[in-house]
N, C-alpha and C positions, 0 to 999 in steps of 0.2 A: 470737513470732507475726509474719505479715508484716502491715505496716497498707496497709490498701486505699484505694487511692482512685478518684474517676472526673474520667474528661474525656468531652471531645465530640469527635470528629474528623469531620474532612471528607473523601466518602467519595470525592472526585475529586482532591481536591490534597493531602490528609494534613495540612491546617491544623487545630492542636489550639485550642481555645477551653473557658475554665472553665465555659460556662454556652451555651445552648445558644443556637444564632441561627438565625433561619431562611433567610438571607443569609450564604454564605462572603463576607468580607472581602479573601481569596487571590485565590478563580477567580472568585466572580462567581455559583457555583451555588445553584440553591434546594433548600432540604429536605434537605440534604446530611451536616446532623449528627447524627451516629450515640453515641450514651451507652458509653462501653466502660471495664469496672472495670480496674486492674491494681494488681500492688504495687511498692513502693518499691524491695525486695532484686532484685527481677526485671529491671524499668528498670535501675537500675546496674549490674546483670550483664550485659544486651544491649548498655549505652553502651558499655561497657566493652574491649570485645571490639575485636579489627582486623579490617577489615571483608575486605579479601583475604590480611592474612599475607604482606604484601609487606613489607622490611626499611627500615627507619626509619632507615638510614643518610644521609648529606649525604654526596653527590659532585660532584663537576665535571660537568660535561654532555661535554668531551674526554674522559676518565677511563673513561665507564660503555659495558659493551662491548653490541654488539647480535646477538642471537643469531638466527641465520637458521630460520624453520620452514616447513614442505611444508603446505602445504592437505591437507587429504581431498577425495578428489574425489567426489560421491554420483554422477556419471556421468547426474544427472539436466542436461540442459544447461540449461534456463530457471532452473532454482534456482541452481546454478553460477553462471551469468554474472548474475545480479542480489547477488549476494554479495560476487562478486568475485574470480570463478572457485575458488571450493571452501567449506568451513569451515574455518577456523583452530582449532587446538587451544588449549583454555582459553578457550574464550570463552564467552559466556552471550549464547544469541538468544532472542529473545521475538517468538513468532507468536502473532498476534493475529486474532480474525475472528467473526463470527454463529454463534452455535452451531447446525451444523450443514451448515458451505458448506463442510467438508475439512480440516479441522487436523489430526485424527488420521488420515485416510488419509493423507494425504501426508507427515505424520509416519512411519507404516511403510513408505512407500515409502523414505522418505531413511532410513529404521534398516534396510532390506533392503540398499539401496547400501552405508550406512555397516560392515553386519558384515563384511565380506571385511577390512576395515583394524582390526580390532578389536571388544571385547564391547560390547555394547548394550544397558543397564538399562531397560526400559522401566515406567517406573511410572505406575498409570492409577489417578486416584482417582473417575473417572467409572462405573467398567464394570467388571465382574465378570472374570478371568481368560479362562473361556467364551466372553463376548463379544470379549471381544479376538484371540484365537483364531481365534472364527468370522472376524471380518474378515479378518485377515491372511489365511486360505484363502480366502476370495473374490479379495484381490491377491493372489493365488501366493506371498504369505512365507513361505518354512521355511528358516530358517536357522538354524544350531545357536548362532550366536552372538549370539540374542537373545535375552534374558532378561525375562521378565515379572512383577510385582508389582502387587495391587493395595491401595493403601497409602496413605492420609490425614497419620500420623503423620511429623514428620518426622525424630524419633528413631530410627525404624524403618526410616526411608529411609538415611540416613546409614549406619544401621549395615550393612545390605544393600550400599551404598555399597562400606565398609571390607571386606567377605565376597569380594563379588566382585572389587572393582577393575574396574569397567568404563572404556572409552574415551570412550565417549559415553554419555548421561544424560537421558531424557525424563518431562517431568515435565509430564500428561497431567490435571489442569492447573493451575495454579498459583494459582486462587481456593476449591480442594480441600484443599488442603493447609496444616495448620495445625500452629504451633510447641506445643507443650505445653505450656512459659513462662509461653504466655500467656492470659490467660483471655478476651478475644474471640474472636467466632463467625469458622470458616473463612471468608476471603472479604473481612473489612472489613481497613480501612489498618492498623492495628499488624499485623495476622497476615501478609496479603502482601509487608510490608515487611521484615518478620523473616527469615522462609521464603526470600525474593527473595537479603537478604543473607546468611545461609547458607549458599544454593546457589552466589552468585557466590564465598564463601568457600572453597567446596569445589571450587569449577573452576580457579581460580587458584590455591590452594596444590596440587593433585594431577593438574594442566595435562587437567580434564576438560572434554570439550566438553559444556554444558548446554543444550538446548532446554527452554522453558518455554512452553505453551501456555494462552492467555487469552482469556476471552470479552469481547464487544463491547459497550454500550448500544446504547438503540434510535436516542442521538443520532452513534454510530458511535466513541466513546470507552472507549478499556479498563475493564472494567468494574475497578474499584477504584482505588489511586489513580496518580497521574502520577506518583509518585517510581519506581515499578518502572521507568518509561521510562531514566529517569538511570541508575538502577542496572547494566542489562544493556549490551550492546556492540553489539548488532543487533534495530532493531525491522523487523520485517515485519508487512503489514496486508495479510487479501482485504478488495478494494474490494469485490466482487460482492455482491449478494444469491443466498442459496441457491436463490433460483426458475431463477435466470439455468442458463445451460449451463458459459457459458464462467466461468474464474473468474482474475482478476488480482490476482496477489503483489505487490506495492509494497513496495520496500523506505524507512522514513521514516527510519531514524537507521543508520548501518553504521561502523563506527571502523577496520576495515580494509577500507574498499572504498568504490564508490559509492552515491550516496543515488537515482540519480536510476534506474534503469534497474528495468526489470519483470519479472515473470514470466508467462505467461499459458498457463492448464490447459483442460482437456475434461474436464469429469465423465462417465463411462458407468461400465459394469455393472460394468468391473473397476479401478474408481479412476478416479483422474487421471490424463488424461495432457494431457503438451506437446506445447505448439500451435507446429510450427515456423517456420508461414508464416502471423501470425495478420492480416495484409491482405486474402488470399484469402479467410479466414473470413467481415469482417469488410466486405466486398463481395463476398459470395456470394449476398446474396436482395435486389441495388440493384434496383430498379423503373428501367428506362431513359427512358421516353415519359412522366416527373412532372414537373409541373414544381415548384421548390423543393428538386430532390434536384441537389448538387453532392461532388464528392470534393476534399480533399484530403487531404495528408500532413504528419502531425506527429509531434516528437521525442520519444519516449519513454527518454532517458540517449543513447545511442548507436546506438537502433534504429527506425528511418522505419516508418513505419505508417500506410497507407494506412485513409482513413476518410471514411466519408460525413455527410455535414453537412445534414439535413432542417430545410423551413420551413415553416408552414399560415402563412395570411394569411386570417381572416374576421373579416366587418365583425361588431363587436362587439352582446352585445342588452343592456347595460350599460350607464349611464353613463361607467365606468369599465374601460378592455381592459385585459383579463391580458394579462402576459408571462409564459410556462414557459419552463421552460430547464430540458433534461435532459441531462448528459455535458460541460457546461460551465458558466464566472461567469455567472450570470446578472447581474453588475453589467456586465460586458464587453457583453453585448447589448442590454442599457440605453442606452450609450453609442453604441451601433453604431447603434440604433434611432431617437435622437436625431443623429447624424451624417445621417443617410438625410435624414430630416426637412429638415435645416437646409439640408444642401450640395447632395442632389440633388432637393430639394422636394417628396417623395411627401408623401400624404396618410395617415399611418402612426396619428393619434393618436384614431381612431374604428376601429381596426381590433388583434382577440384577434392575440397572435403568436406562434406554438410552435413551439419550437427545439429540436432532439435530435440527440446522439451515436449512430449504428445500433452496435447490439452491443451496449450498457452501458459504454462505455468513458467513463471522465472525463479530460478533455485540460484541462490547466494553462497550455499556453503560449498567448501572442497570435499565433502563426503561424495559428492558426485563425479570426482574425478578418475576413482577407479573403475565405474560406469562409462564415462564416455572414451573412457582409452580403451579397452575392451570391445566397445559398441565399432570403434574407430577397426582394430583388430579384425573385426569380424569382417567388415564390408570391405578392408580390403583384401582379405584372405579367403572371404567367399566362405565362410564356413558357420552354421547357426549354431547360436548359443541355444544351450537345455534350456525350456518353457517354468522349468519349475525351481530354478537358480537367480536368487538375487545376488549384488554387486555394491559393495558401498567401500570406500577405503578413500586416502588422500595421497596423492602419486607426487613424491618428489623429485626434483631434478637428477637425482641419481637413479630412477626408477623403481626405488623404498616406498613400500606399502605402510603408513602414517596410520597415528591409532586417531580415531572419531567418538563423538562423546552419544551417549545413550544408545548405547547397542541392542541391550535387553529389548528398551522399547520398541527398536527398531525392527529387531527377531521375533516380537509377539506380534508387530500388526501384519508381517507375512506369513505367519503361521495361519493366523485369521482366513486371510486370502487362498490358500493351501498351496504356498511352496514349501518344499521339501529341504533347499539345500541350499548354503548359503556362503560366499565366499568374503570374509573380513577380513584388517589387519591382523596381523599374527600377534601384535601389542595389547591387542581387545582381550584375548583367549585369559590373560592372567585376572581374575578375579571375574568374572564372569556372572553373572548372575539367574541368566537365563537358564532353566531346565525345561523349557519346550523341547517338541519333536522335531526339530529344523536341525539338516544335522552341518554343523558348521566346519569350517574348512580354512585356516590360517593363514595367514600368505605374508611374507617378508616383501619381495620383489613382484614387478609389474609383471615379468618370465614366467615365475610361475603361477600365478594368478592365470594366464592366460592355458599353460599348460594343464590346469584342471579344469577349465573351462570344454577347451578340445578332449578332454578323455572323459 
């Protein structure tokens, strides 16, 4: 007989504990420990195992030769170029997102691309055959080299696996699908973790490519725990909430590519689709004649993106005024808020402040800081910014206008757009590269940034 025992795991970081806490020790989460039996023979039979079946020889790092492989291209280009220009064969990506904002559609778009190059397994433990079906007909997939299962078991998968021989491998979704092993419910840490390393097992010893789709919490974290992040080779995340239109792919971990570049979709009636020109989008409905509304441009990996930067300024009915911040740090406009205060002496600390990214977008970099102190500027001095003037610069605690990396590109994709005039750091101007028509305008201090603005 196998002797049973129990632990507690934690259902965010996979931290096991003998007795139950109401405080992970690991992450820091509450309420996080979950009670899950298993046995002893079963533990040592999972430890046991190699987790990819890669050879356990010692060699020289001269010695071991490198073998060259060809990407698959999905032909989808916003996927492609956040990847890193295709998918790698054997690898294991984990798309992640709200259930509901696109996994699975855009999953059958890339298994529509991917079958011309090979079979395509696609296993849905969410949705009946039918349902799957029906989608696909709504996006136009009929291709013969897709194959469908609707399958929890991962015994079952495997073996379907072995039948077929597919190329690629979708596993529709990964908090579905449970090892038989093991006696915890689909969905908690031993079973994703299992499953997770099986599948990576199975992509690397039979060079299959594995997509694994995962749901989100409501705090924006994969739903189960962070070791699946380790395990796979590519995590993707939609930022967007499913209300929104537009939906942005983020790529957060990629081991053959970059981390930093995006994707960005249009949901309508027949899928997704890529947004090629998402600037245009994204100052499509800018209000001209507001005041508090500024544009600049920021780096998204290697792609300029044009975006507008909104302020409200109202006197507070509060002791105490909010700051919102939507589409960026709100510790960034903290500082910004307090810089204002200090260097150019408004009277900022009786007055509500609301800051927004238009579109949904979240910007990471400080190149947006001399945008939203500006934007901040406006709305509470009541005065609009020129329609044809972009704003990019990084604002230090002294109120020092900071140099920003790739300016050139940044001045060709607003030339595109047709603005005229453009205001950077004064650090930018030495070595310059740019000879567009945008005619540029240096600025040391946050004063006088704002004083060419007004003139």
């Amino acid at each position: 007989m196998k002797k049973q025992k129990t632990k507690f795991l934690c259902q965010q970081c996979g931290y096991e504990s003998v007795k139950w806490l109401g405080k992970c020790s690991s992450c820091g989460a509450w309420n996080s420990f979950v009670e899950e039996k298993f046995s002893v023979q079963t533990k040592t039979y999972s430890t046991a195992r190699q987790l990819t079946g890669f050879s356990s020889e010692v060699l020289k790092l001269n010695d071991i030769s490198v073998k060259d492989f060809s990407r698959y291209q999905t032909k989808i280009r916003e996927f492609d170029n956040m990847i890193g220009g295709g998918v790698v064969p054997g690898s294991l990506i984990l798309l992640g997102g709200a259930p509901g904002i696109g996994k699975s559609t855009l999953m059958l778009h890339i298994s529509d691309a991917l079958s011309d190059q090979g079979i395509v397994l696609y296993i849905s433990g969410e949705e009946s055959l039918s349902q799957v079906k029906s989608r696909a007909e709504r996006l136009k997939v009929k291709k013969d080299n897709i194959f469908l299962a609707s399958e929890t078991n991962l015994q079952n998968i495997v073996d379907a696996i072995n039948k077929i021989e597919p190329r690629f491998l979708v596993i529709d979704s990964i908090q579905t699908t449970y090892h038989p092993e093991l006696t915890g419910a689909p969905g908690t840490v031993g079973q994703v973790r299992e499953t997770a390393a099986e599948l990576l097992r199975i992509a690397k010893s039979k060079n299959i490519t594995v997509f694994l789709l995962g749901h989100v919490t409501k705090e924006g974290d994969l739903a189960g725990p962070r070791v699946l992040e380790h395990i796979v080779d590519t995590v993707l995340y939609f930022e967007n909430e499913r209300q929104h239109t537009y939906r942005i792919l983020r790529s957060y971990k990629n081991r053959f590519g970059p981390t930093s570049e995006i994707g960005i979709f249009e949901m309508n009636s027949t899928g997704l689709r890529e947004v090629s020109n998402p600037s245009l989008i994204f100052l499509g409905e800018r209000v001209m004649n507001a005041a508090g509304n500024i544009v600049t441009v920021a780096m998204e990996g290697t792609r300029p993106i044009l975006l507008e930067v909104q302020a409200l300024v109202a006197r507070t009915a509060f002791g105490l005024p909010r700051r919102m911040v939507s589409g960026y740090d709100a510790n960034r406009i903290i500082i910004l808020i307090a810089v204002l205060e200090k260097r150019l002496d408004l009277p900022l600390a009786t007055q509500d402040i609301f800051v927004n990214i238009a579109g949904g977008v979240k910007v990471k970099e400080t190149s947006v800081d001399l945008a939203a102190a500006c934007a901040i500027v406006s709305a509470n001095s009541n005065f609009v910014c020129p329609k044809d003037v972009i704003v990019f610069g990084e604002v230090g605690l002294a109120g020092e206008i900071r140099s920003v990396a790739l300016v050139s590109e940044r001045l060709a994709e607003a030339e595109k757009l047709g603005f005229k005039k453009a205001i950077i750091p004064k650090g930018n101007l030495k070595n310059l590269s740019y000879k567009g028509k945008i005619e540029t305008f240096g600025t040391e201090t946050l004063d006088r940034a704002i004083k060419i603005l007004r003139n």
